[in-house]
ZATOR-451384 format. One record per residue (C-alpha): residue in one letter; x, y, z. Coordinates in steps of 0.25 Angstrom, whole numbers, always signed. Layout:
% ZATOR-451384
+------+-------+-------+-------+
! rest !     u !     v !     w !
+------+-------+-------+-------+
!    A !     X !     Y !     Z !
...
+------+-------+-------+-------+
//
This chain:
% ZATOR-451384
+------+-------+-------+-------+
! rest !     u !     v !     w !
+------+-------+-------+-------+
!    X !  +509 !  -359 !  +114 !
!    X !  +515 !  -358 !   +99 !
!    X !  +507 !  -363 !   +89 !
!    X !  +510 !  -370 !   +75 !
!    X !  +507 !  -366 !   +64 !
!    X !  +496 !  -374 !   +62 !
!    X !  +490 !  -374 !   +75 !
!    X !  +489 !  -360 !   +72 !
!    X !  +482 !  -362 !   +59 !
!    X !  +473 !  -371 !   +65 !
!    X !  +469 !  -361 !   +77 !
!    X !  +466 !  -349 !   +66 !
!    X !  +457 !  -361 !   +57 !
!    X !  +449 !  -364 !   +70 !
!    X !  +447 !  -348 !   +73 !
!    X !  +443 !  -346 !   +58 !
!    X !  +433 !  -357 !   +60 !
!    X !  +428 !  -354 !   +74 !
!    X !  +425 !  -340 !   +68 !
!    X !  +419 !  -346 !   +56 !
!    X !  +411 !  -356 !   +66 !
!    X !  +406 !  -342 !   +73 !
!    X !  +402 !  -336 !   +61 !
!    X !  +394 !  -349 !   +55 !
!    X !  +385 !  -349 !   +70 !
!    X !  +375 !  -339 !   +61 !
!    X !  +375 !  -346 !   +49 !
!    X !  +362 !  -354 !   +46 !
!    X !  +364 !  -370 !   +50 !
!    X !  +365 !  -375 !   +35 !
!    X !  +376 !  -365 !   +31 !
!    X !  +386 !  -370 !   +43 !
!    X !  +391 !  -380 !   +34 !
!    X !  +395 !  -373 !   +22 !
!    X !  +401 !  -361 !   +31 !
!    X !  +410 !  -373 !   +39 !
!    X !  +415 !  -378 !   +25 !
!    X !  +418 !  -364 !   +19 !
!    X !  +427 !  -360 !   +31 !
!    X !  +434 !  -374 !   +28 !
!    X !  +436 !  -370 !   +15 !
!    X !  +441 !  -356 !   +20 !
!    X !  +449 !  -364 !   +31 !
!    X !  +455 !  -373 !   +20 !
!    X !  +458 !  -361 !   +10 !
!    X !  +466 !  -355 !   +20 !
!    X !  +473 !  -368 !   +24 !
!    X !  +484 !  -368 !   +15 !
!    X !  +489 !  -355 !   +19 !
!    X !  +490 !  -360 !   +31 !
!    X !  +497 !  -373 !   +26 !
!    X !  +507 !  -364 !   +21 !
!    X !  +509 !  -358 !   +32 !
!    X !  +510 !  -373 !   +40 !
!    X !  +514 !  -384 !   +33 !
!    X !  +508 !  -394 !   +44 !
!    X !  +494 !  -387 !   +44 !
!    X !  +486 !  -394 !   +34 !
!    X !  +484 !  -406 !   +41 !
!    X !  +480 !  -399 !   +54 !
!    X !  +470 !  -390 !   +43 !
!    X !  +464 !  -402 !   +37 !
!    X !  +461 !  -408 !   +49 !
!    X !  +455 !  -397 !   +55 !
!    X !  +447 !  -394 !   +42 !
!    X !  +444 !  -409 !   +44 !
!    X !  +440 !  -405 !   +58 !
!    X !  +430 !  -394 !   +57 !
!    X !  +424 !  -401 !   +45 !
!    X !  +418 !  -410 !   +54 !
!    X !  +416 !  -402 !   +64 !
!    X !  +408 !  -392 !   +54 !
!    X !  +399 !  -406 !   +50 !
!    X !  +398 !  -408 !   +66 !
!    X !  +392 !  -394 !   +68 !
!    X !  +384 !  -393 !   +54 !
!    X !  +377 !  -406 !   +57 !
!    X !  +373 !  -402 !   +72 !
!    X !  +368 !  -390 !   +67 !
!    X !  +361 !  -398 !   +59 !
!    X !  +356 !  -408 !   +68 !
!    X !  +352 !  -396 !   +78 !
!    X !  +344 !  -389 !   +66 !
!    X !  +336 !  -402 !   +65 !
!    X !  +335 !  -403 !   +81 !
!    X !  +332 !  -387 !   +81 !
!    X !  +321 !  -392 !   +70 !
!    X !  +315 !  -401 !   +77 !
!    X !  +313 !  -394 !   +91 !
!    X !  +307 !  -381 !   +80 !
!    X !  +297 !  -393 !   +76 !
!    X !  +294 !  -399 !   +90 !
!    X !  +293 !  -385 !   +94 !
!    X !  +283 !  -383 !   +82 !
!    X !  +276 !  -395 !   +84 !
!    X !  +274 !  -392 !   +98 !
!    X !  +270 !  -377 !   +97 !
!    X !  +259 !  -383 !   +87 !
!    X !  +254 !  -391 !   +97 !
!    X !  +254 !  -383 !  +106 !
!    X !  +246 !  -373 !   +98 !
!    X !  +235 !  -384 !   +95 !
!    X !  +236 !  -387 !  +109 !
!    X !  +232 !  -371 !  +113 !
!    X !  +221 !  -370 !  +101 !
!    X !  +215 !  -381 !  +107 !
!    X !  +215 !  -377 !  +120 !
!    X !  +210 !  -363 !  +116 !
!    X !  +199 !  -369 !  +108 !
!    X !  +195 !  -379 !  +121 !
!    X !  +195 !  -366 !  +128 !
!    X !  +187 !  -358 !  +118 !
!    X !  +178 !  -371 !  +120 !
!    X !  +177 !  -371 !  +134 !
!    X !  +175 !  -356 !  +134 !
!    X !  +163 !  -357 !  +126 !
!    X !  +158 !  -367 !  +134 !
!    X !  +160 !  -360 !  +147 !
!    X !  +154 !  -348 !  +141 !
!    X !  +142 !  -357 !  +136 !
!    X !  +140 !  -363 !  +149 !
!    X !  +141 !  -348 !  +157 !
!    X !  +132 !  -342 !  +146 !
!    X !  +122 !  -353 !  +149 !
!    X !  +124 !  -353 !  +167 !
!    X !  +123 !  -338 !  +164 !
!    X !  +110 !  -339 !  +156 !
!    X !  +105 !  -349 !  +167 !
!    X !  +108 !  -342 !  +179 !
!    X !  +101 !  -329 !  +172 !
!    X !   +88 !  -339 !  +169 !
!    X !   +88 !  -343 !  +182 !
!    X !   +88 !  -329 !  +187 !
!    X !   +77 !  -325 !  +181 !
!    X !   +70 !  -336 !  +185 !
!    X !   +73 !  -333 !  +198 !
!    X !   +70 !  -317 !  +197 !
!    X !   +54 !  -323 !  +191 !
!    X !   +54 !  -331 !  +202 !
!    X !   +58 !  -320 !  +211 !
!    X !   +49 !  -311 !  +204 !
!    X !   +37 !  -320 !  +206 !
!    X !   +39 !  -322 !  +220 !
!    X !   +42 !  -307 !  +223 !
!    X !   +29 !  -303 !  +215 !
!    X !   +22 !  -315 !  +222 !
!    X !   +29 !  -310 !  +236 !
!    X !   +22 !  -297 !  +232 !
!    X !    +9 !  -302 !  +229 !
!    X !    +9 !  -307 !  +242 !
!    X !   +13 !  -295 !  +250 !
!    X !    +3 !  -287 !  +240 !
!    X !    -8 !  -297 !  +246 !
!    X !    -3 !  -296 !  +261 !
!    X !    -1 !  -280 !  +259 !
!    X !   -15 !  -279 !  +255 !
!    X !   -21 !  -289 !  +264 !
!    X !   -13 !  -282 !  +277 !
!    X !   -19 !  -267 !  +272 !
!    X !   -33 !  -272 !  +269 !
!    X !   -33 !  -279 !  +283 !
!    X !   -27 !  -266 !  +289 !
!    X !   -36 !  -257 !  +279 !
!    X !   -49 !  -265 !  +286 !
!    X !   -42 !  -264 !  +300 !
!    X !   -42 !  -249 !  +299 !
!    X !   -57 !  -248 !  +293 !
!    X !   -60 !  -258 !  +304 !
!    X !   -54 !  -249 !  +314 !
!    X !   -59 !  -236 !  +307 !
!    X !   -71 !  -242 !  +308 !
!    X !   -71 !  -245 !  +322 !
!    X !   -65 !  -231 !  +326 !
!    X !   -76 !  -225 !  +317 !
!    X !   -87 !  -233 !  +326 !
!    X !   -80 !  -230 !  +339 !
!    X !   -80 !  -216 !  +335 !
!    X !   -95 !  -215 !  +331 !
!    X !   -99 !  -222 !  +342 !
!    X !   -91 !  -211 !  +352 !
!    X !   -96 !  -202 !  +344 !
!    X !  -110 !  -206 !  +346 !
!    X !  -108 !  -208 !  +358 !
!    X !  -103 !  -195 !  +361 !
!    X !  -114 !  -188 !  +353 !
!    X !  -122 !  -197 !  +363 !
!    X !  -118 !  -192 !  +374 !
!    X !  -118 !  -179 !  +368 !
!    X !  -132 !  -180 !  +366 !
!    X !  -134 !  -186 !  +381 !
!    X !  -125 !  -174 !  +388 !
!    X !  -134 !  -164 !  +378 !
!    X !  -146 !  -171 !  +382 !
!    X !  -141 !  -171 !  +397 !
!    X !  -137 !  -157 !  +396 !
!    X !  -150 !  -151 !  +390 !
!    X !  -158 !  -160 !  +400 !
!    X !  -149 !  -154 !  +410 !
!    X !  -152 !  -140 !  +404 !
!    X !  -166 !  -142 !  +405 !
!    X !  -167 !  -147 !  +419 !
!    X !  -157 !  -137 !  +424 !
!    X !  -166 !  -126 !  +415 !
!    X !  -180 !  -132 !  +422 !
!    X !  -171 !  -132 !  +435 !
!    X !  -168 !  -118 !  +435 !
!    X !  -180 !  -113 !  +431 !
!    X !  -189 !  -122 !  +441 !
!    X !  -181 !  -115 !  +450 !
!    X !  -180 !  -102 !  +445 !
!    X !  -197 !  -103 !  +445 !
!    X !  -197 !  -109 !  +460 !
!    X !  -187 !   -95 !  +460 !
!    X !  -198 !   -86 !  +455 !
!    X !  -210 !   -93 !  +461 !
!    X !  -203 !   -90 !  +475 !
!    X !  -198 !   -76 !  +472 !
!    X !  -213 !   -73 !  +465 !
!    X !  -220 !   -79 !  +479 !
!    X !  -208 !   -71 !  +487 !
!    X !  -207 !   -58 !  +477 !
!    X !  -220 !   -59 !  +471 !
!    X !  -211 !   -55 !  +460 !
!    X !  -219 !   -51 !  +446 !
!    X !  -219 !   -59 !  +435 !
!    X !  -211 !   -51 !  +427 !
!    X !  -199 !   -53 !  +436 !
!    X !  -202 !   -68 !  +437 !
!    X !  -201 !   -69 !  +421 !
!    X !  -188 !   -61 !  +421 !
!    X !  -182 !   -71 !  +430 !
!    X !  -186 !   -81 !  +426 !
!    X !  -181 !   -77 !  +410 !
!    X !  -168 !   -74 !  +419 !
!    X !  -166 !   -89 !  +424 !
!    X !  -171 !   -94 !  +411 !
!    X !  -159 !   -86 !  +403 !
!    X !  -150 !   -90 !  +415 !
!    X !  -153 !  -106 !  +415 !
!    X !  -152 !  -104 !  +400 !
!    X !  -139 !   -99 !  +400 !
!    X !  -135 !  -109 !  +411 !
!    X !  -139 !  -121 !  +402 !
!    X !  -131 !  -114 !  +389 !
!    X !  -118 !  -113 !  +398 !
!    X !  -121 !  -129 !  +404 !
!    X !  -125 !  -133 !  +388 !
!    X !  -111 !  -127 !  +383 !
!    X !  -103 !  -130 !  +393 !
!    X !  -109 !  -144 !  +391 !
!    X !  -107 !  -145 !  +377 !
!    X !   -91 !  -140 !  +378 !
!    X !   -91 !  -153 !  +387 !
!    X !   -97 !  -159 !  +376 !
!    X !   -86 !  -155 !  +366 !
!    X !   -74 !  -157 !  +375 !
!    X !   -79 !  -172 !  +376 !
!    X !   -82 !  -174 !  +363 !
!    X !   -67 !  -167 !  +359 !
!    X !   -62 !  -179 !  +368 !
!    X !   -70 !  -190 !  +364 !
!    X !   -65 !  -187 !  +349 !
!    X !   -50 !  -185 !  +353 !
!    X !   -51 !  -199 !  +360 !
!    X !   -59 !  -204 !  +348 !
!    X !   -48 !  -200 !  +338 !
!    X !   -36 !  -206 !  +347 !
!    X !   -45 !  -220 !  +348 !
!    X !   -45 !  -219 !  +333 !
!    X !   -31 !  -214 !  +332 !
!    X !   -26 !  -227 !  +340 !
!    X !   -34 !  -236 !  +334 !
!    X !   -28 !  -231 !  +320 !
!    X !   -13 !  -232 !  +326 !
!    X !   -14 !  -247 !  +326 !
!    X !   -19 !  -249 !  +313 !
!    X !    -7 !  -237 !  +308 !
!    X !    +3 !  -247 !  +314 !
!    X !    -4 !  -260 !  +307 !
!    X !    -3 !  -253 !  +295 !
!    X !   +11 !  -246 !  +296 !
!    X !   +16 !  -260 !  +301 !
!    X !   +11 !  -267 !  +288 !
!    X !   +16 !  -259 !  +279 !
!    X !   +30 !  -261 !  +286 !
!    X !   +28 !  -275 !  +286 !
!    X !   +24 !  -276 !  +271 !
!    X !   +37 !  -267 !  +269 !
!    X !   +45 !  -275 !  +277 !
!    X !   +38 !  -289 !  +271 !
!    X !   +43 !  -282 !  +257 !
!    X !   +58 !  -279 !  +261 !
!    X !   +60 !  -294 !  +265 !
!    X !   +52 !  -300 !  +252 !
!    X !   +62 !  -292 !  +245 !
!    X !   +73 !  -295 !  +251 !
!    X !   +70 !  -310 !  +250 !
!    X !   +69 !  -308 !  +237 !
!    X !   +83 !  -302 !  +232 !
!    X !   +89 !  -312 !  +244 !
!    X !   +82 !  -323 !  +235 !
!    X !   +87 !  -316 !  +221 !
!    X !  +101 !  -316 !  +227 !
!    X !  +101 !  -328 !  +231 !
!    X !   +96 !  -333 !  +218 !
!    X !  +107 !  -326 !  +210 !
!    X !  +118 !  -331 !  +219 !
!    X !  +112 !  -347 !  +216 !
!    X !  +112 !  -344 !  +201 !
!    X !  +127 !  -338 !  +201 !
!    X !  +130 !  -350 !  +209 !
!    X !  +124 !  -360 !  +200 !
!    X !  +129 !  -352 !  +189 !
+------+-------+-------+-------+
//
């Protein structure tokens, strides 16, 4: 397509001024319109040259310069119009961010304030829930101290009555003994009796005998009295040595029935002492086990307090 002259002129005007338009996008708002008027002037400087060079042109110029006047106002005054809107969003922005920052300091303080609060209120359940512990622990104490009062009583009451069981029962065994004692020395005394009453009449015995012996043997013999003496000295010393070998012999007796009168003596004692071994060995397991369960009740009861304080807490 062939151009005229002045459409040619026009085309370079409109790529002056779109590079002029490029170049005023980093100028500063209020300088758009002095920089659109001074490429006029440039525009209408170098018109004439280009008058010259076609004669047609000027109109064409003029009403392009006319043109881009208004276009120039068109653009300065939306600028301006978009600074003001630009303004007023910076200001409801502004007014927003302010009230939105008075909105977060009062919500920080209500929560300053109800943290302190809450604080107070733990501080004070804390402080009650101790209270109430110790009140519990007395309590606790007064009953475990009371509890051991009581096993301290019962302990004491169960070992006197055992204590006097035993004496009772030592008591008995020590009469049981001394009345089998007694009566063994009793009987002692009657088998001693018996035995030398036996002794003697065995002795008289013998030596009526010997004599009837002798009378005979003298009215046979018509033996001398000399002999008869030594005969009779001779039955004497054997019937005395009889009645030593019946005495000792009678004694041993004696000894091995006394040996087991003692050893049944000493097992009679012995189970009569086993019963009162077991009371006792059973009431110290019961005053253990009787302690065990206090104790027990009483940290099941201390748990159990805590576990309702927490709770309430």
């Amino acid at each position: 397509m062939v151009l005229t002259r002045a459409q040619q002129a026009a085309r370079e005007a409109a790529g002056v001024f779109d590079e002029d338009m490029e170049n005023t996008e980093s100028v500063e708002p209020e300088d758009v319109a002095e920089t659109s008027e001074t490429a006029m002037i440039a525009h209408v400087e170098e018109a004439p040259s280009a008058v010259a060079k076609a004669p047609n042109v000027g109109e064409q110029l003029a009403s392009l310069a006319h043109h881009l006047l208004q276009r120039t106002q068109s653009l300065a005054a939306e600028h301006v119009a978009l600074q003001h809107q630009q303004q007023g969003q910076n200001d409801a922005q502004n007014a927003a961010l302010m009230a939105m920052y008075a909105l977060t300091e009062t919500s920080v303080k209500n929560l300053t304030d109800q943290q302190r609060v809450i604080v107070e209120k733990l501080g004070e359940a804390l402080n009650a829930t101790h209270a109430g512990l110790q009140e519990q622990f007395k309590r606790m104490q007064m009953v475990h101290d009371e509890q051991g009062g009581h096993i301290e009583r019962f302990m004491n009451e169960r070992l006197t009555q055992t204590l006097q069981e035993v004496q009772r029962e030592s008591k008995e065994c020590k009469l049981a003994t001394s009345s089998q004692a007694e009566g063994i020395q009793r009987r002692m005394q009657e088998v001693t009796t018996k035995v030398d009453g036996g002794l003697e009449q065995i002795t008289r015995q013998i030596q009526q005998l010997v004599e009837s012996k002798l009378a005979a043997s003298q009215k046979q013999l018509c033996l001398g009295q000399e002999a008869s003496e030594l005969v009779q000295q001779q039955v004497q010393a054997d019937a005395e040595g009889v009645a030593t070998a019946i005495k000792s012999s009678l004694e041993k007796d004696l000894q091995r029935a006394c040996e087991t009168m003692r050893q049944e003596l000493l097992q009679t004692v012995n189970r009569a002492e086993e019963p009162l071994r077991e009371s006792t060995r059973a009431l110290v397991l019961e005053i253990a086990a009787t302690r065990s369960e206090d104790a027990e009740g009483n940290n099941e009861h201390a748990v159990r307090a805590e576990s309702g304080s927490s709770a309430s807490g």
